[in-house]
C-alpha positions as CSV (number, residue, x, y, z in Angstrom):
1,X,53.6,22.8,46.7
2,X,51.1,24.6,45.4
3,X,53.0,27.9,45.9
4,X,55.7,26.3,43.6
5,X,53.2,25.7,40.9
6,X,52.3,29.1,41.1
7,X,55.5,30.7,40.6
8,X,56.7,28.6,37.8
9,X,53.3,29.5,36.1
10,X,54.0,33.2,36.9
11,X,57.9,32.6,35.3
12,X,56.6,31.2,32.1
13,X,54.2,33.9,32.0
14,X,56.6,36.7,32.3
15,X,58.7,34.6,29.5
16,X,55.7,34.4,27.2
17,X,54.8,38.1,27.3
18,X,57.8,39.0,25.0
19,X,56.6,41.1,21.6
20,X,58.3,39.8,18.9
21,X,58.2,41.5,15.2
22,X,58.8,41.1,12.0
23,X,58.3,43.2,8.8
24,X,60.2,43.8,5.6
25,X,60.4,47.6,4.6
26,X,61.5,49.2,1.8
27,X,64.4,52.2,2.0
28,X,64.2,54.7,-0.9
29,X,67.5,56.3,-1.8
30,X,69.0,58.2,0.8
31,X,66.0,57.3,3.2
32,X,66.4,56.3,6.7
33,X,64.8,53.6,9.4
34,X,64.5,54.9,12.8
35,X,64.2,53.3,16.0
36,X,64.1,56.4,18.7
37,X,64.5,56.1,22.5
38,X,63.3,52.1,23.2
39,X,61.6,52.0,26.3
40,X,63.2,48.5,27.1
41,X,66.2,46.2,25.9
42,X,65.5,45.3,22.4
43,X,67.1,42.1,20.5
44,X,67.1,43.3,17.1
45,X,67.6,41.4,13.7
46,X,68.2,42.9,10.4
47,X,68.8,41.0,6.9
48,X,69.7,42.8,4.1
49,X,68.0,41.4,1.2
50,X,69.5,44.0,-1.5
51,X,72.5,44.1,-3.1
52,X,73.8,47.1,-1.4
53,X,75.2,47.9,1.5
54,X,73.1,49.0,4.4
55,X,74.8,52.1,6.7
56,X,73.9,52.2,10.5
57,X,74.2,55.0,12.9
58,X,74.0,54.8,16.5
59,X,75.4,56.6,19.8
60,X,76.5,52.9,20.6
61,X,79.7,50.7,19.9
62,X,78.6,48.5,16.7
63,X,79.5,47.8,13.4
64,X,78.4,50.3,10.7
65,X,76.4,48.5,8.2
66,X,75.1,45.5,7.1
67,X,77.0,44.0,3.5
68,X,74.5,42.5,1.0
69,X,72.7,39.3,2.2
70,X,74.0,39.6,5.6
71,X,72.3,39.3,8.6
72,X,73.0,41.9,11.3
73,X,71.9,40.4,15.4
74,X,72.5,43.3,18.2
75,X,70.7,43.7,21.7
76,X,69.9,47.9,22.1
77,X,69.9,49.1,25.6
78,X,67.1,51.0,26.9
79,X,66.9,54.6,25.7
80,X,69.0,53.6,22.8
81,X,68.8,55.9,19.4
82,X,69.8,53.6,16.3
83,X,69.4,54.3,12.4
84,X,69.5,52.5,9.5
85,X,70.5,54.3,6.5
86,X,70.1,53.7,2.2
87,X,73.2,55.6,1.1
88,X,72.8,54.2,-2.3
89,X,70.7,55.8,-5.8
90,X,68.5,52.0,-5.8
91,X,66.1,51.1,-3.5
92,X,67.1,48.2,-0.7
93,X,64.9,45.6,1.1
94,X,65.8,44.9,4.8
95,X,64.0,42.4,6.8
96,X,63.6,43.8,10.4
97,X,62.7,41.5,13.4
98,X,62.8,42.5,16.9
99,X,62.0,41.0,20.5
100,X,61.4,42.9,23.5
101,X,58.9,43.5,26.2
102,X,57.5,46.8,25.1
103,X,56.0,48.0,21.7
104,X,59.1,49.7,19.8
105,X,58.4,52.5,17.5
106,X,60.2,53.3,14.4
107,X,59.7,55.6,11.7
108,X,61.4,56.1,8.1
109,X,61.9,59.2,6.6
């Protein structure tokens, strides 16, 4: 009995170590939001808040971009490269949220 304890502790444990994130950024024209090699599966969720569309780039089979006020849900694979692009001359808010295990980096340039 007390071995089962154990192991449902340890489960709910393991659940309960997952990072999630949230920030809003803001894209300059023609800038980019990258998320670079994830060291784990990452279940990603990005709203566009503007009122232009968002472009996304990735090595992976998805759709490629996110219309005004629409929410975009993907899970990236490991090692997984994926952009997110302002094509447009105005600036565009995006809301980003992620959950995964493992810290993921991004960048926008």
């Amino acid at each position: 009995m007390k071995s089962l304890i154990f192991i449902i502790l340890m489960t709910n444990c393991a659940v309960s170590n997952e990072i999630v994130f949230e920030k809003t950024e803001i894209l300059q024209p023609k800038q980019q939001l990258i998320i670079a090699k994830t060291k784990t599966p990452v279940s990603l969720e990005i709203k566009n808040k503007s009122n232009t569309k968002v472009v996304l780039h990735s090595n992976l089979k998805m759709q490629n971009e996110i219309l005004p006020n629409q929410i975009f849900e993907y899970r990236l694979p490991k090692k997984s490269v994926f952009r997110i692009e302002n094509p447009s001359e105005k600036i565009i808010e995006i809301h980003l949220k992620y959950e995964c295990s493992k810290i993921v980096n991004y960048q926008i340039k």
